[in-house]
C-alpha positions in Angstrom: 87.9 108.4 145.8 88.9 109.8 148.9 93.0 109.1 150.1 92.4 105.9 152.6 93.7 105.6 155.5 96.4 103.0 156.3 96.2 101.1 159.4 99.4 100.2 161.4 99.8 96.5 162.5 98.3 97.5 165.8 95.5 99.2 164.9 94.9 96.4 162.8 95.2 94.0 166.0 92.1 95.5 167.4 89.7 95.1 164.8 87.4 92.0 164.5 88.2 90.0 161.2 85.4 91.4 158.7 86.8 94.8 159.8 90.1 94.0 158.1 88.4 92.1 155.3 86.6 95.4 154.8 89.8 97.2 155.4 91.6 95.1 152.4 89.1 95.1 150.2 89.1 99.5 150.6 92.6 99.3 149.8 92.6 96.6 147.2 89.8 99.0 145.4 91.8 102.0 146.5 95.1 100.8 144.6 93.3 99.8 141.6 91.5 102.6 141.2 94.9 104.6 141.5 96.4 102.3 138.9 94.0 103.0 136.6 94.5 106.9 137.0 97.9 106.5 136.9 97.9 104.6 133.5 95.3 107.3 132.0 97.9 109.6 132.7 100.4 108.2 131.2 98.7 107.2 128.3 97.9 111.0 128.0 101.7 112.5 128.3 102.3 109.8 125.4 99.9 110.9 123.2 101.0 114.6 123.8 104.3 113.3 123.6 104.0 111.7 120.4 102.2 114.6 118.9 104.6 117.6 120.3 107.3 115.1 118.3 104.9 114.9 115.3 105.1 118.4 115.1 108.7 119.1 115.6 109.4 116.0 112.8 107.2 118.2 110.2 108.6 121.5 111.2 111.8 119.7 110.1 110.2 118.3 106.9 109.0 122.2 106.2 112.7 123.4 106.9 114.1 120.6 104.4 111.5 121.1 101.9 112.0 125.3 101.5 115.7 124.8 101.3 116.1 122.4 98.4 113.3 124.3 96.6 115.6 127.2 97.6 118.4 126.1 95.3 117.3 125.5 91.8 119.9 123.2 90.7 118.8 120.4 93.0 115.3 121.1 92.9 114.3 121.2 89.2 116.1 117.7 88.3 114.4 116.2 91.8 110.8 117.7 90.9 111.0 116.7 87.0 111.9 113.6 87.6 109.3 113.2 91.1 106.1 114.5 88.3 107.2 111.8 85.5 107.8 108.9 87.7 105.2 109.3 90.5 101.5 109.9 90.4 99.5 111.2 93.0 95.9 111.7 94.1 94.1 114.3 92.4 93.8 116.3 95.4 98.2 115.5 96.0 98.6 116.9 92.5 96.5 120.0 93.3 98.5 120.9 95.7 102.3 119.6 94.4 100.8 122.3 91.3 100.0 125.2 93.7 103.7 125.0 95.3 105.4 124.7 91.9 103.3 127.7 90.9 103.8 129.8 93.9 107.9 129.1 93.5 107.3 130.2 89.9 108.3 126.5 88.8 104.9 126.3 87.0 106.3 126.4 83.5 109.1 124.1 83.9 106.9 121.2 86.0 103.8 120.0 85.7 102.3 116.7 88.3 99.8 114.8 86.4 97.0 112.8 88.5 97.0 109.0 88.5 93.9 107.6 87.0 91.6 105.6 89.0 88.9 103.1 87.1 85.2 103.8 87.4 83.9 101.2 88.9 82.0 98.6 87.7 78.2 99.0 87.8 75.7 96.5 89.1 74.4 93.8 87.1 70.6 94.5 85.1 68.6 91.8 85.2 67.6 91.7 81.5 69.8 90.3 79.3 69.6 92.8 76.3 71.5 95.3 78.4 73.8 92.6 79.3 74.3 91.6 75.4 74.7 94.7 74.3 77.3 96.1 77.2 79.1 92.7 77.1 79.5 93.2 73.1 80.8 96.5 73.0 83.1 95.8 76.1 85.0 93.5 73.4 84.9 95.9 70.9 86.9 98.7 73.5 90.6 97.7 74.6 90.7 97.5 78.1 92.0 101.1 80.3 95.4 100.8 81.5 96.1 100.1 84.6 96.8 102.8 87.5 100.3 103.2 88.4 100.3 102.9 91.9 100.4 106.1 94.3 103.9 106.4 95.8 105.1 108.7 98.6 108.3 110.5 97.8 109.6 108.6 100.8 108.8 105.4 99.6 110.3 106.2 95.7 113.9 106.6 97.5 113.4 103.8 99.8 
């Protein structure tokens, strides 16, 4: 929208009264329509913000992470005892194992994936099927539970 012009008291004298009801209403719409473009602006330096922070908070992380697996006698009690309390996602453990191999800690620790339960398929109408699979479901013990996924964060907390 084009920068409207103000009118001073006196100019504003000489104009009937729909002219400055039409004058209002231009700036009403005018100051609205620069509130809005004010507010999408600053919603947009926030989200840079919060993402230039993001990265310098990871950076961090990275700088944290490379000295303690820098010195061994920290690291290898930490990550042994990180692989047998904690399981991760398979695609967490996947990459936890490609660090450990790349700093040549392959041989000492190993991370093991949590396991997650199949899930259950949908009922057949015909109750053979649903003898048969509800017989040998008493036979089988029931798979252990999951242990739940925790951060490294979250295990210190």
């Amino acid at each position: 929208m084009d920068e409207l012009k103000i009118l001073s008291r006196k100019d504003l004298k000489n104009l009937s009264s729909e002219e400055i009801k039409k004058h209002y209403k231009e700036y009403q719409d005018y100051l609205k329509t620069q509130l809005t473009i004010n507010l999408r602006d600053k919603a947009e330096f926030e989200v840079i913000d919060k993402n230039n922070k993001r990265k310098k908070i990871n950076h961090a992380l990275y700088i944290v992470a490379a000295e303690l697996l820098s010195n061994p006698e920290f690291a290898i009690p930490f990550l042994k005892d990180l692989s047998s309390k904690t399981r991760f996602t398979e695609r967490h453990t996947n990459d936890l194992n490609l660090l450990m191999e790349s700093k040549g800690l392959d041989k000492v620790i190993k991370f093991t994936p949590c396991q997650i339960p199949e899930k259950k398929k949908t009922k057949d109408n015909s109750k053979s099927k649903d003898d048969a699979t509800s017989a040998e479901q008493k036979d089988e013990k029931a798979p252990e539970e999951p242990k739940s996924v925790e951060t490294p964060t979250e295990s210190k907390a």
